[in-house]
C-alpha positions, -999 to 999 in steps of 0.1 A, spaced: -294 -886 -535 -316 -914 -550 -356 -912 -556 -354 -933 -525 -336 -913 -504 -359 -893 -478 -328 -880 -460 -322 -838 -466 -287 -823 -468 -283 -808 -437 -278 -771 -455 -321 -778 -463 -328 -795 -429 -313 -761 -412 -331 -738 -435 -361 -757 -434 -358 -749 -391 -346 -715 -392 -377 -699 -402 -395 -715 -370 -363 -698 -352 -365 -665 -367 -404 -654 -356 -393 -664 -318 -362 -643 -321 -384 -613 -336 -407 -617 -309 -386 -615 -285 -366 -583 -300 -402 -568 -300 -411 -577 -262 -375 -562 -253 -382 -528 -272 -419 -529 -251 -403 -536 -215 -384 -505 -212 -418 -482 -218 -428 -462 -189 -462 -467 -178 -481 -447 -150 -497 -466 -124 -515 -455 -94 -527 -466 -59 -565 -462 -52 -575 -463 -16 -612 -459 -27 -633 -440 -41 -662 -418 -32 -694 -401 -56 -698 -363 -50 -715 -334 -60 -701 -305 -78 -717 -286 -46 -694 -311 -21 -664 -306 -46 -667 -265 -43 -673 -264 -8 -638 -286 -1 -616 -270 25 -585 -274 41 -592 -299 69 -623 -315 53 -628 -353 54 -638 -371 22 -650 -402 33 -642 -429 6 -665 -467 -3 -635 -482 13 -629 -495 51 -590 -493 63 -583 -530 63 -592 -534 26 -563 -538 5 -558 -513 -20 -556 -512 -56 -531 -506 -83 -542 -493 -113 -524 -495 -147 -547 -473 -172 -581 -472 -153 -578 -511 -145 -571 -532 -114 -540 -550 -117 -530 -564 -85 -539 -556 -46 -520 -550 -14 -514 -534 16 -499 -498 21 -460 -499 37 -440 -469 42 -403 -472 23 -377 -443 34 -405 -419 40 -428 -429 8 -456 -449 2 -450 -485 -14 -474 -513 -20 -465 -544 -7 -484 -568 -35 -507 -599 -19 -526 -608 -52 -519 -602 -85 -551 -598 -105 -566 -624 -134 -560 -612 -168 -600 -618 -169 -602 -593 -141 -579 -572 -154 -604 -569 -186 -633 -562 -164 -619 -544 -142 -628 -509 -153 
């Protein structure tokens, strides 16, 4: 190679890409160990203020009335925040979600 010559041997061109390679193949090793995590997630229907004196006198057959009216979707939860909505469906005798809006990462910040 001359002082002229701008050309690399391809053994530097390749080593001079692999690095750029190797952080997207560590990130995506990292993101496979995270997707197989359990999480708990939970369906609110509403939610509903009360009194340690309403709590106590709770009985079997009481109505708790909640801030939510039935055709509201409901919420799903993922540590204390909203993220998505739906409507309630019944799969082989349990409760599902069926999901109609996925919530903003911004709204999932706020959401608390």
């Amino acid at each position: 190679m001359n002082a002229t010559d701008t050309t690399l041997p391809t053994s530097v061109a390749a080593a001079a890409e692999a690095p750029a390679a190797a952080p997207e193949a560590a990130r995506r090793e990292n993101l496979d160990l995270l997707l197989g995590i359990e999480l708990g997630v939970m369906l609110r229907f509403g939610r509903r203020q009360a009194t340690l004196r309403e709590v106590l006198e709770l009985a079997v057959g009481a109505v708790v009335e909640l801030d939510r009216e039935i055709q509201e979707p409901v919420e799903l939860l993922l540590n204390g925040r909203v993220i998505a909505r739906g409507e309630v469906v019944i799969v082989d005798g349990n409760y599902g979600l069926r999901v109609t809006e996925v919530a903003s990462p911004r709204h999932r910040i706020d959401s608390l």
